[in-house]
C-alpha beads as a LAMMPS data file, in Angstrom:
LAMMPS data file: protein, C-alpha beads

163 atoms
162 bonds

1 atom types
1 bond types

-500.0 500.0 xlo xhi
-500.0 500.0 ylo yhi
-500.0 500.0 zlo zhi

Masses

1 110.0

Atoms # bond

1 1 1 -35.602 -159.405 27.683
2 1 1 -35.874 -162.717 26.485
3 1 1 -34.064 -166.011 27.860
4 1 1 -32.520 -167.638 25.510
5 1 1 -32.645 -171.516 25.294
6 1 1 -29.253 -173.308 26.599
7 1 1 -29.347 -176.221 24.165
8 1 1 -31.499 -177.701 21.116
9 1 1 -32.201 -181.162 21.573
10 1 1 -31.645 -183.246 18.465
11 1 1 -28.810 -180.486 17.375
12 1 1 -28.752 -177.176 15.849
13 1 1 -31.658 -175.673 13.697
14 1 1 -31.133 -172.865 11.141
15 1 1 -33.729 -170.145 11.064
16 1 1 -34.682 -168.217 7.364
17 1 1 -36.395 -165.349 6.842
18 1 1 -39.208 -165.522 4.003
19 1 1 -39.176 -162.831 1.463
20 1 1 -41.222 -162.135 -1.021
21 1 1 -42.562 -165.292 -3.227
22 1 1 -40.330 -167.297 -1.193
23 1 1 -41.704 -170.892 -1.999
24 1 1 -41.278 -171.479 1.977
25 1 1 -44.956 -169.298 2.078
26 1 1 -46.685 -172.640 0.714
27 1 1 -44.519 -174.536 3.257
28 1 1 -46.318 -171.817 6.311
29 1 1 -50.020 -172.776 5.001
30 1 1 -49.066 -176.908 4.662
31 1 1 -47.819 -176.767 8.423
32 1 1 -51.153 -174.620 9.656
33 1 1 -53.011 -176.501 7.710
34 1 1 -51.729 -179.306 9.185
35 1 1 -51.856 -178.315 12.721
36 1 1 -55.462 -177.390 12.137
37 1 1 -56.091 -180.883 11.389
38 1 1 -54.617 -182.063 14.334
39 1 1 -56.691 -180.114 16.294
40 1 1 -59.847 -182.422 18.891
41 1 1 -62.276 -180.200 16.428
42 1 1 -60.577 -178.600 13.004
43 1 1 -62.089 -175.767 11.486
44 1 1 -63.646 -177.047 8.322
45 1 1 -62.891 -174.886 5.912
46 1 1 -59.319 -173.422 7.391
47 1 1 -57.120 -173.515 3.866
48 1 1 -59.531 -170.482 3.011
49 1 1 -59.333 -168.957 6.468
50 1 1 -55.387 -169.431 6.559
51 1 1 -54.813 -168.285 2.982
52 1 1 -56.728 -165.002 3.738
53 1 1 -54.420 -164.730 6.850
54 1 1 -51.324 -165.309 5.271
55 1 1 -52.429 -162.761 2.888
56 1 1 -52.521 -160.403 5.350
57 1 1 -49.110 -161.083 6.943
58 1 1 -47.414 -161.007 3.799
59 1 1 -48.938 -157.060 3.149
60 1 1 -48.088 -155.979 6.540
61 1 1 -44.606 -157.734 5.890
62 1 1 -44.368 -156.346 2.191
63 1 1 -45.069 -152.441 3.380
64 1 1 -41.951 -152.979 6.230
65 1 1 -43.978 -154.109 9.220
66 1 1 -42.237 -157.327 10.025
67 1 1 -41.311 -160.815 9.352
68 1 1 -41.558 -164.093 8.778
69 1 1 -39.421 -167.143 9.932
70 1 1 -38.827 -170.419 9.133
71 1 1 -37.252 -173.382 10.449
72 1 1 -37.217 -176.305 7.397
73 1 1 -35.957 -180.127 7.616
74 1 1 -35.141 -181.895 4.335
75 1 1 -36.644 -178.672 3.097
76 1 1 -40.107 -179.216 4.537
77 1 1 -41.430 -176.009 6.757
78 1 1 -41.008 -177.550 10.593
79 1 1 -41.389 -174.868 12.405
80 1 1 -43.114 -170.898 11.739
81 1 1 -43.830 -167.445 13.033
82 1 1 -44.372 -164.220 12.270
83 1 1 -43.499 -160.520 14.153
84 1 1 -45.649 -157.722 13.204
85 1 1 -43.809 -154.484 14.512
86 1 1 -46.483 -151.284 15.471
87 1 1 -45.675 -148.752 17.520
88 1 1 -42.584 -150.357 19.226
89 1 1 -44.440 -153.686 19.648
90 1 1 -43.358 -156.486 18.142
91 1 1 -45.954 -159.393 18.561
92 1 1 -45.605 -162.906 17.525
93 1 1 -48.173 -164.468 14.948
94 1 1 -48.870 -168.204 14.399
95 1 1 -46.410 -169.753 16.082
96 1 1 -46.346 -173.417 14.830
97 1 1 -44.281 -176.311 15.048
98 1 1 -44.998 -179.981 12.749
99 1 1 -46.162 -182.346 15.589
100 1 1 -42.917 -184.570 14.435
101 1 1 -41.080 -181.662 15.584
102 1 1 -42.226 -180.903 19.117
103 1 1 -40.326 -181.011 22.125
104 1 1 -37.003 -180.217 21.002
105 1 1 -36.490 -176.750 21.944
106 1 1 -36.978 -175.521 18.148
107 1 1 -39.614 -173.340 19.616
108 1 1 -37.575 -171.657 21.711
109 1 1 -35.392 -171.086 19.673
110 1 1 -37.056 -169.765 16.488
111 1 1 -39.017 -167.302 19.169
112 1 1 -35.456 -166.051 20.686
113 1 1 -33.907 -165.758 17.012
114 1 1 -36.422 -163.896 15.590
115 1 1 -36.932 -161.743 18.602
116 1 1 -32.926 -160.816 17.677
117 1 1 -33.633 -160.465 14.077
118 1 1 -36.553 -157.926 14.277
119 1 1 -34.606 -156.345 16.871
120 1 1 -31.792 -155.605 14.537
121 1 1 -34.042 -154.246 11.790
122 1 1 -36.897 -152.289 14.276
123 1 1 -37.032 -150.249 17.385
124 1 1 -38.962 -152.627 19.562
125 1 1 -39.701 -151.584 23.553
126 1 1 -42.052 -154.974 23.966
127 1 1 -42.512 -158.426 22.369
128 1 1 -46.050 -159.576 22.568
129 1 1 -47.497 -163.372 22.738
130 1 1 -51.073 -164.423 22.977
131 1 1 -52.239 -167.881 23.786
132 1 1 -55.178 -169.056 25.038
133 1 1 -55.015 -169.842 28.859
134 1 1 -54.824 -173.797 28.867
135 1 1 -52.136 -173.881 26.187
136 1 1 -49.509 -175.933 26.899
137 1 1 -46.930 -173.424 25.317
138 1 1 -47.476 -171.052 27.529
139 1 1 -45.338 -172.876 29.954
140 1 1 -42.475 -172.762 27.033
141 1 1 -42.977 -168.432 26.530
142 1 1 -42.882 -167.928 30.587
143 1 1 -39.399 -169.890 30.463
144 1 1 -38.160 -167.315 27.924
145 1 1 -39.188 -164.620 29.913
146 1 1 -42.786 -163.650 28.614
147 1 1 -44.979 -162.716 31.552
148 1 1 -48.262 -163.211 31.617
149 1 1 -50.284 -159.254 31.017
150 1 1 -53.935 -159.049 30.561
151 1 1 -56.649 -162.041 29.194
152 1 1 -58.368 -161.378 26.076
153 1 1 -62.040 -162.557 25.152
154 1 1 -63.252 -163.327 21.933
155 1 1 -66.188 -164.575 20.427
156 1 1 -65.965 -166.711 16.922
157 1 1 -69.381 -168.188 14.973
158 1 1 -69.343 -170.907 13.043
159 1 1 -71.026 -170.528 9.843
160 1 1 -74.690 -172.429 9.338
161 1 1 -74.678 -175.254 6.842
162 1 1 -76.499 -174.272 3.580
163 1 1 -76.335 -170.783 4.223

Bonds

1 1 1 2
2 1 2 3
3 1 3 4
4 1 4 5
5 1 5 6
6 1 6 7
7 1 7 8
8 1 8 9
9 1 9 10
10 1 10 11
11 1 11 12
12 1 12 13
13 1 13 14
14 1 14 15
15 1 15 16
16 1 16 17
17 1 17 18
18 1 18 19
19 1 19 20
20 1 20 21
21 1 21 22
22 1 22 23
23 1 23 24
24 1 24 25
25 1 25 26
26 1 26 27
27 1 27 28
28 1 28 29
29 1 29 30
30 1 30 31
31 1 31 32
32 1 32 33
33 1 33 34
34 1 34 35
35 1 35 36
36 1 36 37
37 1 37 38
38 1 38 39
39 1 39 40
40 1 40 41
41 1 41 42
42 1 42 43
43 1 43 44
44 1 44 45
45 1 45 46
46 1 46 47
47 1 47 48
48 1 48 49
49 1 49 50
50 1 50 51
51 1 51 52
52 1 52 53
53 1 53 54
54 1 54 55
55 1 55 56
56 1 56 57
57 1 57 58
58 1 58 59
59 1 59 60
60 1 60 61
61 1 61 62
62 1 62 63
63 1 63 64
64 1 64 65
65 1 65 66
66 1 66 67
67 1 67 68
68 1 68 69
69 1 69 70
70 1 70 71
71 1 71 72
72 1 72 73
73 1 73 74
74 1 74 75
75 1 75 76
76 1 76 77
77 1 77 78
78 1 78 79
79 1 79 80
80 1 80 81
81 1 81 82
82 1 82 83
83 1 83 84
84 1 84 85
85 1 85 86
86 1 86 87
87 1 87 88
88 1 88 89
89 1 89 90
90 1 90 91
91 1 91 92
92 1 92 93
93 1 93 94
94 1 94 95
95 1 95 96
96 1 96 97
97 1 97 98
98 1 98 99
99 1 99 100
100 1 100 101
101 1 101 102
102 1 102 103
103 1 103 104
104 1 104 105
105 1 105 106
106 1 106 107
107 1 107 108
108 1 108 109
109 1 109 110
110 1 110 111
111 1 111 112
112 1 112 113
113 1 113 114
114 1 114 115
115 1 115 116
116 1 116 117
117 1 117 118
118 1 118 119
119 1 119 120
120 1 120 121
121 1 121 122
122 1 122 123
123 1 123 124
124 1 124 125
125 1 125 126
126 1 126 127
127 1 127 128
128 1 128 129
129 1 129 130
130 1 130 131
131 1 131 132
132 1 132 133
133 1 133 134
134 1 134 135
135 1 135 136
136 1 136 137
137 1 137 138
138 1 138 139
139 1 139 140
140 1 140 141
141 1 141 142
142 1 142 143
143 1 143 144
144 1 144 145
145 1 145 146
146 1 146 147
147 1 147 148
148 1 148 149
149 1 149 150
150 1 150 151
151 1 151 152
152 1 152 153
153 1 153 154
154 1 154 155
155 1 155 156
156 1 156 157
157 1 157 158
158 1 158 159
159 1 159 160
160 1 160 161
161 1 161 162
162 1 162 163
């Protein structure tokens, strides 16, 4: 069971699902793309990588699988995430908020609605999180109750130049 946040600082945020050819998509990609950006080394070519991704998402979400959420300001994407259900699990995707953003408890929040919202619409026995083990948000998903499980390894290439 998830804790939910006591307070928002900065006031209230509304959360919105994203349906179909919901213009808020484009929104999703701008604020990965810019969080990719922000990154100590960006991935160079990640509009490709994260339109691919999206892609994805939005099948799994189109054949009933889960959802999208977004949290907008001045109708700019702040905040995003996506729940893919399988098998009773429900785990989080891409969980992003716009730098400008941060530290207000939107996190928390869009995490905590959207864990209600799928919860509503799916039979769900487990929300699942993965973060790498120096992220600083990991700190934020313990508070709301996520406990730390198992550590995943991966392996990712870069492409060579010119080839």
């Amino acid at each position: 069971t998830l804790r939910v946040p006591e307070r928002l600082s900065g006031g209230a945020v509304a959360v919105r699902r994203l349906a179909g050819e919901d213009p808020g998509w484009a929104g999703v990609l701008e604020l990965q793309e810019a969080d990719n950006l922000a990154q100590e080394r960006p991935f160079l070519d990640y509009r490709t990588f994260a339109e691919q991704r999206i892609g994805e998402w939005r099948s799994l979400i189109g054949a009933g699988r889960g959802a999208w959420f977004v949290v907008e300001d001045a109708g700019a994407v702040v905040a995003s995430l996506g729940v893919i259900v399988t098998d009773g699990r429900a785990r989080y995707q891409a969980v992003d908020v716009a730098v400008s953003h941060r530290r207000r408890g939107i996190a928390s929040h869009l995490v905590c609605a959207a864990a209600e919202m799928i919860s509503a619409e799916w039979p769900v026995r487990q929300f699942v999180i993965a973060a790498v083990p120096d992220d600083p948000a990991l700190g934020l998903y313990e508070a709301l109750g996520f406990q730390r499980a198992e550590t995943v390894h991966g392996v990712f290439r870069r492409p060579v130049a010119g080839g």
